[in-house]
C-alpha positions in Angstrom: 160.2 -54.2 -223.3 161.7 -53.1 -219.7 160.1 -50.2 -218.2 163.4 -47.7 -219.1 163.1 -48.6 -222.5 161.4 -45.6 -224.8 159.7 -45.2 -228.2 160.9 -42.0 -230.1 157.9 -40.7 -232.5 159.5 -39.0 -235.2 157.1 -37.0 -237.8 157.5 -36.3 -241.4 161.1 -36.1 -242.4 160.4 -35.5 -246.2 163.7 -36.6 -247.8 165.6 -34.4 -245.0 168.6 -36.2 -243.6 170.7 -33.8 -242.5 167.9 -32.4 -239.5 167.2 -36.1 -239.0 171.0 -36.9 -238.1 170.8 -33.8 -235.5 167.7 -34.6 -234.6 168.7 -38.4 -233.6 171.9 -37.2 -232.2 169.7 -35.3 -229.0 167.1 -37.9 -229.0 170.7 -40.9 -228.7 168.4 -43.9 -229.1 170.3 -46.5 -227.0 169.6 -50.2 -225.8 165.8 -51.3 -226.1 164.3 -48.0 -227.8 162.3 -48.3 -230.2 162.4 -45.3 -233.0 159.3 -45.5 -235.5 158.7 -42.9 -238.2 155.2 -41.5 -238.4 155.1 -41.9 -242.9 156.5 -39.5 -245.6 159.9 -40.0 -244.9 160.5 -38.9 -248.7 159.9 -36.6 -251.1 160.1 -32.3 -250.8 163.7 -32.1 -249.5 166.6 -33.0 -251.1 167.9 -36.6 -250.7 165.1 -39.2 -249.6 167.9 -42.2 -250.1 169.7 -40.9 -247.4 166.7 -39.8 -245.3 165.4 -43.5 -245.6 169.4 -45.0 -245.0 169.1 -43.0 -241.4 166.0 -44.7 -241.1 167.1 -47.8 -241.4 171.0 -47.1 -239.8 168.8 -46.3 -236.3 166.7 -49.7 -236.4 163.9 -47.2 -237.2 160.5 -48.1 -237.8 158.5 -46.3 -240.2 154.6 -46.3 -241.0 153.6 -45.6 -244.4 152.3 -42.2 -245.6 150.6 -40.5 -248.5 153.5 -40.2 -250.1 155.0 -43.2 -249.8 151.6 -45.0 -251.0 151.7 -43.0 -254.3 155.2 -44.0 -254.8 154.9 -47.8 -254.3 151.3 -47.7 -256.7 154.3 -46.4 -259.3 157.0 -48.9 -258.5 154.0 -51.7 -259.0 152.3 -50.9 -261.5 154.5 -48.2 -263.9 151.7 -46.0 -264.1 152.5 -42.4 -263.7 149.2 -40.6 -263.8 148.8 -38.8 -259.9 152.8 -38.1 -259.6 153.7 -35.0 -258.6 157.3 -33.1 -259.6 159.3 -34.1 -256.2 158.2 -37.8 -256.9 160.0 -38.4 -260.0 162.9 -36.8 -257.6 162.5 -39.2 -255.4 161.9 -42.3 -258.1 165.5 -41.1 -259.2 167.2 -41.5 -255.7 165.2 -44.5 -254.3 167.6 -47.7 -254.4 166.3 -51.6 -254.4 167.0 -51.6 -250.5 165.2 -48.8 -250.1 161.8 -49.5 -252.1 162.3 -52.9 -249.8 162.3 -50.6 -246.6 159.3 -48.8 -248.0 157.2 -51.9 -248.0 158.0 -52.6 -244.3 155.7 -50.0 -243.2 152.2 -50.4 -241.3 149.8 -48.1 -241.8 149.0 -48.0 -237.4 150.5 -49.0 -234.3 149.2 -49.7 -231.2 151.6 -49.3 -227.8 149.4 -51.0 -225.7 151.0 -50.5 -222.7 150.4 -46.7 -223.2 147.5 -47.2 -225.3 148.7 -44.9 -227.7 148.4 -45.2 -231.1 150.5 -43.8 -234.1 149.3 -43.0 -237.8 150.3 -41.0 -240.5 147.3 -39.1 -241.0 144.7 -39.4 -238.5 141.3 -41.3 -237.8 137.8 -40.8 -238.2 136.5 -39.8 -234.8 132.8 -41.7 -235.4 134.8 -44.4 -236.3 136.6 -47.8 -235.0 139.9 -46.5 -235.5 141.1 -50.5 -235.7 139.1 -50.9 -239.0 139.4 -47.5 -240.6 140.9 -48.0 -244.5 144.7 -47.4 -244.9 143.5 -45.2 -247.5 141.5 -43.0 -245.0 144.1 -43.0 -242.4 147.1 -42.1 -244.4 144.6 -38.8 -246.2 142.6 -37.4 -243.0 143.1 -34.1 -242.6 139.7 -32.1 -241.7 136.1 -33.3 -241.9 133.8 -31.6 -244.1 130.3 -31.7 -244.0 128.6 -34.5 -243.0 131.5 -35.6 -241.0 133.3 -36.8 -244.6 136.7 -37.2 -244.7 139.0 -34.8 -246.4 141.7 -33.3 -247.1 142.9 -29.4 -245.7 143.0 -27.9 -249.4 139.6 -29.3 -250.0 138.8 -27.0 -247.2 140.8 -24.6 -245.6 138.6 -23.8 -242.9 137.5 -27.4 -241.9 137.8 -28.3 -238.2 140.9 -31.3 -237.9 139.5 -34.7 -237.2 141.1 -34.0 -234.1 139.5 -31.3 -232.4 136.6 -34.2 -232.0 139.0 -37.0 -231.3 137.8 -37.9 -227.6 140.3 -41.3 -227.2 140.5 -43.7 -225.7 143.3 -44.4 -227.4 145.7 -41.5 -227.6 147.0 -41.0 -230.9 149.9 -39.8 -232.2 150.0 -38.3 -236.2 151.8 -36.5 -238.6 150.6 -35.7 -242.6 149.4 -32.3 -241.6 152.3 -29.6 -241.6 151.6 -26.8 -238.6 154.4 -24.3 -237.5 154.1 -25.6 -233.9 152.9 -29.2 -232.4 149.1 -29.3 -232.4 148.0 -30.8 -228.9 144.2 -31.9 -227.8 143.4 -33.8 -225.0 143.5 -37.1 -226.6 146.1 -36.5 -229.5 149.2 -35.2 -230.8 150.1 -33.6 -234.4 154.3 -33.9 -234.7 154.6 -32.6 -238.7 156.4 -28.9 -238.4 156.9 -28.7 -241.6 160.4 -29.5 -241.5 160.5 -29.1 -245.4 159.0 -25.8 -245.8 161.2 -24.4 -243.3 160.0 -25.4 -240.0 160.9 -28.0 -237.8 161.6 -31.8 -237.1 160.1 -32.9 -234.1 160.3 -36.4 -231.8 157.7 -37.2 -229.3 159.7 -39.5 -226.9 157.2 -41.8 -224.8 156.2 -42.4 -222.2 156.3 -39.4 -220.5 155.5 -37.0 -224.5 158.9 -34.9 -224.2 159.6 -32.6 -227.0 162.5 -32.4 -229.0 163.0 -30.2 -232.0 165.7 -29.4 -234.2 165.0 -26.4 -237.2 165.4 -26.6 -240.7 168.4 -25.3 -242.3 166.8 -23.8 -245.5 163.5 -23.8 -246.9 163.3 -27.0 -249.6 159.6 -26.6 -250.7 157.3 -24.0 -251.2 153.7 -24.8 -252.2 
């Protein structure tokens, strides 16, 4: 990839297409970008077939999240126990071609060249981040006590896997919804909570510019 080329990070979009199609309007992917989604591109808003068709329309990339886990477990196996409301939304909406972009995603991915790395969730800071369990990495939020795990309802209060993530690499996540960007010295949280009112953000590499576009209503409320 030539050095002018850039990767646009875009965090949870959850099913909202029309801030994604402003948002990729300022962010005009062009000639060897790369655009990769950071995971739950469905599910809250209100159209997660269009959110995913944007997706796909841009040559996007897209790692898989929580939510898109729990939604492919259903499309394999029929079983509905676990589902929550906005997923039988979503089940609704979701054509063949895009169940088949849902099982494109990774669950990591490692720019080398920047050694940056970007997840849905997060990693386990004691851990090998190349080895850690699509099932951890998609659910991290905050680690409880003994370093476990966990997610931020378990725990309000819990300190974010983050705030001990010392790098090398640098990562790059979404899954956990803040009203502003949560920056540390070796990572990144993009999810604004576009959904419930906040913000869609892009983190364009290399040089980690900003670009945010607001929600237009509030779609889901806890």
């Amino acid at each position: 990839m030539p050095s002018s080329a850039r990767t646009i990070v875009i965090g949870d979009v959850h099913g909202c297409p029309r801030e994604l199609e402003k948002l990729l309007v300022l962010v005009d992917p062009r000639g060897r970008d790369r655009v990769v989604f950071l995971g739950d591109l469905v599910n809250r808003g209100p159209d997660s077939h269009a959110a995913i068709k944007l997706a796909r329309d841009c040559g996007g990339r897209a790692l898989i999240g929580n939510h898109e886990v729990r939604l492919l477990n259903y499309h394999d196996t029929g079983v509905t126990k676990g589902l929550k409301e906005h997923d039988f939304k979503t089940i609704r909406q979701l054509a063949d071609e895009d169940w088949a972009y849902l099982r494109t995603m990774r669950d990591r991915m490692h720019i080398r060249k920047w050694d940056t790395v970007l997840v849905h969730g997060g990693f386990h800071p004691y851990q090998a981040w190349q080895s850690q369990p699509q099932s951890l990495i998609t659910e991290i939020q905050t680690l409880g006590p003994g370093n476990r795990p966990q997610r931020r309802a378990q725990d309000p209060g819990a300190p974010s896997w983050a705030d001990f993530w010392t790098g090398p690499p640098f990562v790059i996540y979404g899954h956990t919804s803040r009203s502003e960007i949560y920056e540390r010295p070796a990572s990144l949280g993009i999810d604004t909570a576009c959904a419930m009112g906040g913000k869609l953000t892009a983190c364009i590499l290399p040089e980690r510019e900003i670009i945010q576009v607001p929600a237009a209503k509030t779609y889901f409320r806890r």
